[in-house]
C-alpha positions as CSV (number, residue, x, y, z in Angstrom):
1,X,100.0,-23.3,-72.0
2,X,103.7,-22.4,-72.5
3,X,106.1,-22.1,-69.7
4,X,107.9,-19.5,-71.5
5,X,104.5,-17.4,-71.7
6,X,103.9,-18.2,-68.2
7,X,107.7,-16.8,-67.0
8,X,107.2,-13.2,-68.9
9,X,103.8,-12.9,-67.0
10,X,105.2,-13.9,-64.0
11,X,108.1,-11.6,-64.5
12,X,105.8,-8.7,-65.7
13,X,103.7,-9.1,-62.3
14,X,107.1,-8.9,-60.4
15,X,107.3,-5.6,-61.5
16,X,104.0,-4.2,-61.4
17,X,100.3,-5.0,-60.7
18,X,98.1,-5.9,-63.8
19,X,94.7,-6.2,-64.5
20,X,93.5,-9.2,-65.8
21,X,93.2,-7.3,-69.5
22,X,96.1,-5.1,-69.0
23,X,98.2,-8.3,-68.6
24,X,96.6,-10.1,-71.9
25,X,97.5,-6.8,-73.9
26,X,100.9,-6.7,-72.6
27,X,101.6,-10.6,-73.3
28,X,100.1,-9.8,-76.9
29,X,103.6,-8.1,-77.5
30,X,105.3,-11.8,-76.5
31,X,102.5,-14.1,-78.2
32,X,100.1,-13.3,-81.2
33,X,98.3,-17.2,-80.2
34,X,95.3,-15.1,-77.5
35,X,93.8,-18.7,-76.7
36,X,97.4,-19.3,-75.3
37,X,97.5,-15.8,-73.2
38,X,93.9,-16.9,-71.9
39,X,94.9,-20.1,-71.0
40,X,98.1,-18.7,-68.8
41,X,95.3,-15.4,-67.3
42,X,93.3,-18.1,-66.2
43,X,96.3,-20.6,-64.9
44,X,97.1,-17.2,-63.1
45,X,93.8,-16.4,-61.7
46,X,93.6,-20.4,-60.1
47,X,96.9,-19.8,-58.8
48,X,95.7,-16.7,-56.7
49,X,98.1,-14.5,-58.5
50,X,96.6,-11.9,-60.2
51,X,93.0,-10.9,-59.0
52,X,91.2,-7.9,-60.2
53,X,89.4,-7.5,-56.8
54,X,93.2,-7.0,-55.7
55,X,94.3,-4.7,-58.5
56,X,91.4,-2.6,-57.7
57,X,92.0,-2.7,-54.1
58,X,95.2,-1.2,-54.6
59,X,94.5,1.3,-57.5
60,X,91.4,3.2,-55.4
61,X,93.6,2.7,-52.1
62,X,96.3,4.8,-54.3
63,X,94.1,6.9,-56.2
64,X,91.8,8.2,-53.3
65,X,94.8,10.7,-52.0
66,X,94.5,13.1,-54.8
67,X,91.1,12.2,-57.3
68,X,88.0,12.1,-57.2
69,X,84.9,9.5,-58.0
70,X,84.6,10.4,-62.5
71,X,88.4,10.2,-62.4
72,X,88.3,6.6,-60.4
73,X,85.4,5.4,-61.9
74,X,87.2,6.0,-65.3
75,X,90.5,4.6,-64.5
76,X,88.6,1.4,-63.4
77,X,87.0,1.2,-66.6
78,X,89.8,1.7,-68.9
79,X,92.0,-0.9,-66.9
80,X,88.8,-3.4,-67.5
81,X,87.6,-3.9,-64.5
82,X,84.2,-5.5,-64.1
83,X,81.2,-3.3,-63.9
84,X,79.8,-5.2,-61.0
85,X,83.4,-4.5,-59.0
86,X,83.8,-1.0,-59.7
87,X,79.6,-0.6,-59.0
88,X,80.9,-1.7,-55.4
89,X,83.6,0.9,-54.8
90,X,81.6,4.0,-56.3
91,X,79.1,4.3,-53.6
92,X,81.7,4.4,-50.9
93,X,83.8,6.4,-52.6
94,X,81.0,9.4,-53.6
95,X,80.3,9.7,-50.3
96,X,83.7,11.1,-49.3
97,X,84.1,13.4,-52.6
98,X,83.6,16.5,-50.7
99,X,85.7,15.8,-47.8
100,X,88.7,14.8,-50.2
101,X,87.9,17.5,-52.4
102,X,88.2,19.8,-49.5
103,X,92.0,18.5,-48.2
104,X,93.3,18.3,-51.8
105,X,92.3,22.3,-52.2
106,X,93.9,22.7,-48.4
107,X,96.9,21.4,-49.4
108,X,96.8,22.8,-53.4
109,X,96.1,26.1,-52.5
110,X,97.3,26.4,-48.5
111,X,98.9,30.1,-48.7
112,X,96.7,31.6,-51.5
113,X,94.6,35.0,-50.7
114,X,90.8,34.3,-51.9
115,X,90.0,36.4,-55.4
116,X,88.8,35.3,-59.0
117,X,91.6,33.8,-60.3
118,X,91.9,31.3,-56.9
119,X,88.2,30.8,-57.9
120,X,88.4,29.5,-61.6
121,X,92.0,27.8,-60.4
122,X,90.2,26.0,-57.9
123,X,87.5,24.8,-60.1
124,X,89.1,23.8,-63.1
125,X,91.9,22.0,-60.8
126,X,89.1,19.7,-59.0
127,X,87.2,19.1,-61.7
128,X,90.4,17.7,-63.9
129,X,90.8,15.9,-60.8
130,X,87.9,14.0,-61.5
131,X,85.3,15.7,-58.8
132,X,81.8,15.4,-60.2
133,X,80.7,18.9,-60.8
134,X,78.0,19.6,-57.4
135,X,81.0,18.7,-55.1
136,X,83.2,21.4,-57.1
137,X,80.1,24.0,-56.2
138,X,80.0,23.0,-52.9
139,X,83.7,23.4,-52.8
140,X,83.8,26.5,-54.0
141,X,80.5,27.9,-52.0
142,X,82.1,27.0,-49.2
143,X,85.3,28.9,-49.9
144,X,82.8,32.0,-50.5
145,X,81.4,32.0,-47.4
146,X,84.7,32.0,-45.4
């Protein structure tokens, strides 16, 4: 393992929090050997500095403000996060779609009168959100009957 290697991932991590791949395909850029990067993810993972358990802690913690479950699910996915990890947040994290859904569109659209356009806003804003498509309905039967 080189020292030098080891520095710019400890100097990347300074600055932000990596996944486990996200930090491999960023030292790519510094060092074409990847037996080399694995060797220094690995030295890092012993060393209790990077954990993907921790990443992902942080990511959904920062993520659950504004998205919902597609849109997390995804992120965790694409920032290679095990299966077995994300599997564990989803469950929680569906279960509080609707209320989240419901304080994102209280805050989105606070002053708005109710009409058509509001409707289709308010729909295709949660559902690029990430909001699986029966808590959008729900959303927006609710808004219906008020």
């Amino acid at each position: 393992m080189s020292k030098s290697l080891f520095a710019v991932a400890l100097r990347l991590l300074s600055r932000k929090n990596y996944s486990s791949k996200e930090l491999s395909e960023k030292l790519l850029l510094f060092c074409k050997n990847k037996e080399e990067i694995k060797s220094v993810i690995e030295s890092l993972k012993e060393k209790k500095i990077i954990s993907d358990n921790l990443f992902s802690d942080r990511l959904v913690e920062k993520l659950l403000l504004n998205y919902g479950s597609k849109f997390i699910e995804r992120k965790l996915y694409s920032c290679g996060i095990d299966p077995d990890i994300i599997n564990s947040y989803m469950f929680s994290i569906r279960q509080t779609d609707f209320e989240r859904a419901v304080l994102l569109c209280d805050r989105k659209f606070k002053n708005h009168l109710s009409d058509d356009k509001l409707y289709s806003k308010k729909a295709r804003f949660l559902t690029s959100h990430g909001f699986p498509s029966d808590v959008v309905y729900k959303i927006l039967r609710f808004d219906m009957d008020d």
